[in-house]
C-alpha positions as CSV (number, residue, x, y, z in Angstrom):
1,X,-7.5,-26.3,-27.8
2,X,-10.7,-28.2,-26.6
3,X,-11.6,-28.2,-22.3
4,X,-11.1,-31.8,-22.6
5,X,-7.8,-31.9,-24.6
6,X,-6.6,-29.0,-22.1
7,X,-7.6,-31.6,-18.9
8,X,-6.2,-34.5,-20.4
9,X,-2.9,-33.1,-21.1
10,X,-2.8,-31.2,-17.3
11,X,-3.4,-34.5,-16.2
12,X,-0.5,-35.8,-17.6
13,X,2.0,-33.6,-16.4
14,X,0.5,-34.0,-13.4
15,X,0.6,-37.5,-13.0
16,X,4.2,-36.8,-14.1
17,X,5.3,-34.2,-11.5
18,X,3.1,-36.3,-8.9
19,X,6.0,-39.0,-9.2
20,X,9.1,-36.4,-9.1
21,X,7.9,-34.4,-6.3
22,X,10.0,-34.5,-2.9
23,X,8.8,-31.9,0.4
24,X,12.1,-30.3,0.6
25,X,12.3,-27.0,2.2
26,X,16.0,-27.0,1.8
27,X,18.7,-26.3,-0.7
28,X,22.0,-28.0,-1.8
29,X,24.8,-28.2,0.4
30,X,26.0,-24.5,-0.8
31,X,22.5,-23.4,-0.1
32,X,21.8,-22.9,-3.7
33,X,18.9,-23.7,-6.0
34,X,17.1,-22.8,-8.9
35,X,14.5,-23.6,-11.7
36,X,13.5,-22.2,-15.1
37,X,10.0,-23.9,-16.2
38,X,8.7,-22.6,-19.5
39,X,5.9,-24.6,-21.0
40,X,3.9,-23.7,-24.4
41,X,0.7,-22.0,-23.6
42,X,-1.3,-24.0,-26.2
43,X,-0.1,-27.6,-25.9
44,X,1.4,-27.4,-22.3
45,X,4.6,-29.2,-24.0
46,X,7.6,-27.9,-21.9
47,X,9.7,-25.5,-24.2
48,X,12.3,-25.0,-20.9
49,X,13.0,-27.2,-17.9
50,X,16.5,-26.7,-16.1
51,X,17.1,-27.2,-12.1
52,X,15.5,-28.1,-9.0
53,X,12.0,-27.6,-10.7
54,X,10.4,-31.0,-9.1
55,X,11.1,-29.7,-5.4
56,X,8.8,-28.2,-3.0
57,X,9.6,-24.4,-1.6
58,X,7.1,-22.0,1.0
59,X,4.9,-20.7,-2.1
60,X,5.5,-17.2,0.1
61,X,3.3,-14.4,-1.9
62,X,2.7,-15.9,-5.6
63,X,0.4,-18.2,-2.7
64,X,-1.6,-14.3,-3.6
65,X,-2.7,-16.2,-6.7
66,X,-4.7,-19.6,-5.5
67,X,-6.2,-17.1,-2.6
68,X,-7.3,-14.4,-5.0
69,X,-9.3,-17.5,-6.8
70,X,-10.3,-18.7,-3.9
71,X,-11.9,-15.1,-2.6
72,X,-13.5,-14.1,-5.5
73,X,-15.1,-17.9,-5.7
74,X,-16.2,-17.7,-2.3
75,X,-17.8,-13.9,-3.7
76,X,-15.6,-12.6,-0.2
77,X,-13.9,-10.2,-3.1
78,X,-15.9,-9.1,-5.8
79,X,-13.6,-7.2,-8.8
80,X,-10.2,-6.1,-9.0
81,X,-11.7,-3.0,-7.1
82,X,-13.8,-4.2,-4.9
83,X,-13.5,-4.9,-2.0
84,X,-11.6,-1.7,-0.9
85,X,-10.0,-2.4,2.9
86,X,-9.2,0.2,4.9
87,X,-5.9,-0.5,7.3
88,X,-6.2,-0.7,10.8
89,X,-3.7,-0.2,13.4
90,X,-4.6,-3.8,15.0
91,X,-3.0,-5.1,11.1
92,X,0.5,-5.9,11.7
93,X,2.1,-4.2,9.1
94,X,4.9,-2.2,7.6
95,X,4.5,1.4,6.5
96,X,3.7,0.6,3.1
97,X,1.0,-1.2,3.5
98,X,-0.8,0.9,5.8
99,X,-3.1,2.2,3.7
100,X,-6.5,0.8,1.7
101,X,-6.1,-1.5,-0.2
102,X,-8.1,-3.4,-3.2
103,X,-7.3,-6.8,-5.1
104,X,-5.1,-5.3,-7.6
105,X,-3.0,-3.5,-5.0
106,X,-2.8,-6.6,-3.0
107,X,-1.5,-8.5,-5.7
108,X,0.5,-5.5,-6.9
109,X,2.3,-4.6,-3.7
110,X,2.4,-7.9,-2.0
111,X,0.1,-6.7,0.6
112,X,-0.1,-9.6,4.0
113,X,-2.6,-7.9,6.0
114,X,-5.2,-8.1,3.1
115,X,-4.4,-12.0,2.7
116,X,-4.9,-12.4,6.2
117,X,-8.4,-11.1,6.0
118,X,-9.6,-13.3,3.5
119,X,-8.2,-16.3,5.3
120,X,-9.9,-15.1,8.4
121,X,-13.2,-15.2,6.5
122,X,-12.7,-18.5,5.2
123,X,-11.7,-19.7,8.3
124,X,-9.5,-23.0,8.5
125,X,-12.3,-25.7,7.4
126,X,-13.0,-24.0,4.7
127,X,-9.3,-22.5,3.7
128,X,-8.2,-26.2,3.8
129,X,-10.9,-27.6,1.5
130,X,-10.1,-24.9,-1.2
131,X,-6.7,-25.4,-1.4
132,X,-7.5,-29.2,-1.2
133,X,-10.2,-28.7,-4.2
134,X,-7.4,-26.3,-6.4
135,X,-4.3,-29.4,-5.5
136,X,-2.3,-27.0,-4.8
137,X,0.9,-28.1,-4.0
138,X,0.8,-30.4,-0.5
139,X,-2.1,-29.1,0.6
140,X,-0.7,-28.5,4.0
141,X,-2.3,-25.0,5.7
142,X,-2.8,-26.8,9.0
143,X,0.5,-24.2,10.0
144,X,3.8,-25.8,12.4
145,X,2.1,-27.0,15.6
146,X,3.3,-23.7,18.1
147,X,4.8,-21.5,15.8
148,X,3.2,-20.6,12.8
149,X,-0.5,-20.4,12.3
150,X,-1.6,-21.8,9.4
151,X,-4.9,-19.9,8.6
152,X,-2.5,-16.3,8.8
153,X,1.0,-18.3,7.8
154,X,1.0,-21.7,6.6
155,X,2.0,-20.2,3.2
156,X,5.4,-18.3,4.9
157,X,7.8,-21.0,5.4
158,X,5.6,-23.4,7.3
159,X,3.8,-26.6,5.9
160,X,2.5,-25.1,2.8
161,X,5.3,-26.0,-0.4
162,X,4.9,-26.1,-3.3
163,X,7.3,-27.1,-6.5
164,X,7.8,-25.3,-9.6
165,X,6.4,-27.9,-11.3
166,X,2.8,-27.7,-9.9
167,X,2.9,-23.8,-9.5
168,X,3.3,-23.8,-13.7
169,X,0.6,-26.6,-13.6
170,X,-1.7,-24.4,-11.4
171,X,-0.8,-21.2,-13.7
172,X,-2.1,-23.4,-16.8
173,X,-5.1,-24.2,-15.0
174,X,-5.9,-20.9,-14.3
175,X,-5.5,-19.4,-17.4
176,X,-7.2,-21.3,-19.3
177,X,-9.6,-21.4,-16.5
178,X,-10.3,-25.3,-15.8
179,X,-9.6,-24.6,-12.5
180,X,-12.8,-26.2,-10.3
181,X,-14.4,-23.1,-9.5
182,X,-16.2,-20.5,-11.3
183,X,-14.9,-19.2,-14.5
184,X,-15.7,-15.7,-12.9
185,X,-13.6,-16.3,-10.2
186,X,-10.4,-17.2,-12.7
187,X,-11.4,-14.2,-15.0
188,X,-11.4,-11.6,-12.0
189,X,-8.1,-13.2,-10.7
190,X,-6.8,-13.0,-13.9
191,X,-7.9,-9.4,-14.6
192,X,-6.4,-8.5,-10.9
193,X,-3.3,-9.3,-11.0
194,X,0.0,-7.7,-12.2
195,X,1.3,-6.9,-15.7
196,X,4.9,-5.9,-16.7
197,X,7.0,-5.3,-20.1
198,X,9.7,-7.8,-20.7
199,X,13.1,-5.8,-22.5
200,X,12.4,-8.6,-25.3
201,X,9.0,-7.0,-26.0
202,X,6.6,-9.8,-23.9
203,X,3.5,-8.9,-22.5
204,X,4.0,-10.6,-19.1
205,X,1.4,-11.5,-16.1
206,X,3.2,-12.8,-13.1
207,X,3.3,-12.7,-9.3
208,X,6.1,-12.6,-7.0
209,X,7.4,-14.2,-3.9
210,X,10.0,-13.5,-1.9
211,X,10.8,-15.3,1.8
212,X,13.9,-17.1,3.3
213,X,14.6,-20.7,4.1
214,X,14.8,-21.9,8.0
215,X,17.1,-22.8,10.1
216,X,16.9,-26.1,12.1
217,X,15.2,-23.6,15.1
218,X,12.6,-22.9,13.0
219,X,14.1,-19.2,12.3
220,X,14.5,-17.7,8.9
221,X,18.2,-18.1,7.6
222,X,18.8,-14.0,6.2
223,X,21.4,-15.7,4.1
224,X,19.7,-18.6,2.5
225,X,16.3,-16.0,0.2
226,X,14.1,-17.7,-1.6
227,X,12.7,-15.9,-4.8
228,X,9.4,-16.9,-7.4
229,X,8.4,-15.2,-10.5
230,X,5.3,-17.1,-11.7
231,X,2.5,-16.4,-14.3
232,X,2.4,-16.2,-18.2
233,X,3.3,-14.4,-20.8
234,X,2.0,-13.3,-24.4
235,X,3.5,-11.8,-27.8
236,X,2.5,-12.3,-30.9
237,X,-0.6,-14.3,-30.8
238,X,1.7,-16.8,-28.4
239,X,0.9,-17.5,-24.9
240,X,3.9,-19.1,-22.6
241,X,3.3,-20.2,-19.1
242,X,6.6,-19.9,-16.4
243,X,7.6,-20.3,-13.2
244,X,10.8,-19.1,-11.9
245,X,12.5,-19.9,-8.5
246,X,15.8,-18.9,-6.7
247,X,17.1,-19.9,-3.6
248,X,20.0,-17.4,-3.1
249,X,23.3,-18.4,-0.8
250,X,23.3,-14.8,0.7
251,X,21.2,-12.3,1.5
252,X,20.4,-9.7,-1.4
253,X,19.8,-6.1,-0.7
254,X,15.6,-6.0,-1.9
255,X,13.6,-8.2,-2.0
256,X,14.7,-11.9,-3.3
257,X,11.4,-11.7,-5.7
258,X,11.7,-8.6,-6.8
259,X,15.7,-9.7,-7.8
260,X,14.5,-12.3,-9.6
261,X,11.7,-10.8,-11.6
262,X,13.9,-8.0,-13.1
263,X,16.5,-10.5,-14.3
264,X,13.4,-12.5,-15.7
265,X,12.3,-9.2,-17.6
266,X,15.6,-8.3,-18.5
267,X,16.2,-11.5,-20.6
268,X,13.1,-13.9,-21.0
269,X,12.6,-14.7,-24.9
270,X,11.6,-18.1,-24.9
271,X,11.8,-19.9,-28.8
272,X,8.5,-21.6,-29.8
């Protein structure tokens, strides 16, 4: 497919989406809600749409994504390798993640204190402009005014949301890289980022997100996760783009995203 067939049809699912979207960082009254978004790699036409896929949720990690374009854009990371960031005990951060850590094992392991380096060298002008330039989802990184920071936590249940919806229209985008930035910049995001075997035999690129929804204090609700799976996926010449979202009515024992991806592996075989 042509660039400008590719922007044309973006646009009008855009357009779309732009007139179904609601802010709502809430779920039903059982606290439950989900979306399943599958749309054909090659003509964007939407093979799978079932759920709350039109309302906005904290992006949580898949937000990895945008920033990883972002970084390499503004050349602040330079490959999947590079740069390599050594922990410091001033990074608040579990065990886990206290080690060094490059742009694929960011993206592989989720890893916050690594985002939160790259914001800090956008700083907040610039962090606002990029997500402002890539339209992703509200725009909103300006963080909950006394609470949550937006250049370290906008993304984490604050004013940053984003529906399913736009985070399949962003996946497109990105893969086939009519995002506005550098094609570099999609390519090395692209080349970073995660890959996994579906049990139906699909080749599958995706990010996780896992984070709860808050209470009317502000606090997390443990019994109310919210889950993503987002990316694309490839067999047999095909390309699929998806993005998947939960929002569980208790808590779950790992985390929410994690859940979710291993049922989406488990079963996704989407019919073209």
């Amino acid at each position: 497919m042509m660039y400008n067939q590719v922007k044309q049809i973006i646009l009008a699912v855009s357009v779309m989406t732009a007139a179904m979207s609601l802010p709502v960082q809430a779920a039903d009254d059982k606290g439950f809600a989900e979306c399943t978004l599958v749309l054909d790699g090659a003509t964007l036409q939407v093979l799978q749409r079932d759920g709350s896929c039109d309302k906005r949720y904290a992006p949580a990690s898949t937000f990895k994504v945008p920033l990883a374009v972002i970084g390499f854009d503004k050349d602040i990371l330079k490959s999947p390798h590079e740069p390599l960031w050594q922990w410091k005990p001033d990074f608040k951060a579990p065990k886990r993640d206290q080690k060094a850590v490059d742009p694929e094992i960011w993206l592989k392991d989720s890893v916050l204190w690594y985002s939160r380096e790259i914001t800090h060298r956008l700083g907040q002008k610039q962090f606002a402009q990029a997500i402002a330039q890539l339209d992703y989802g509200n725009h909103d990184v300006s963080g909950t005014a006394g609470k949550h920071d937006g250049l370290t936590a906008s993304w984490l249940g604050s004013s940053l949301e984003i529906s399913a919806d736009e985070q399949a229209q962003f996946i497109a985008k990105l893969v086939a890289e009519t995002l506005p930035v550098s094609k570099a910049a999609q390519a090395k995001t692209k080349a970073s980022m995660p890959v996994f075997t579906s049990d139906t035999g699909w080749k599958v690129t995706g990010k996780t997100g896992s984070i709860w929804l808050r209470d009317t204090k502000g606090n997390y609700n443990r019994n109310r996760p919210l889950a993503w799976f987002v990316g694309w996926a490839e067999k047999d010449g095909r390309t699929v783009i998806f993005a998947k979202m939960k929002v569980y009515n208790k808590p779950v024992k790992i985390a929410a995203g994690w859940l979710l991806r291993g049922q989406f592996l488990k079963t996704f075989d989407p019919k073209i």
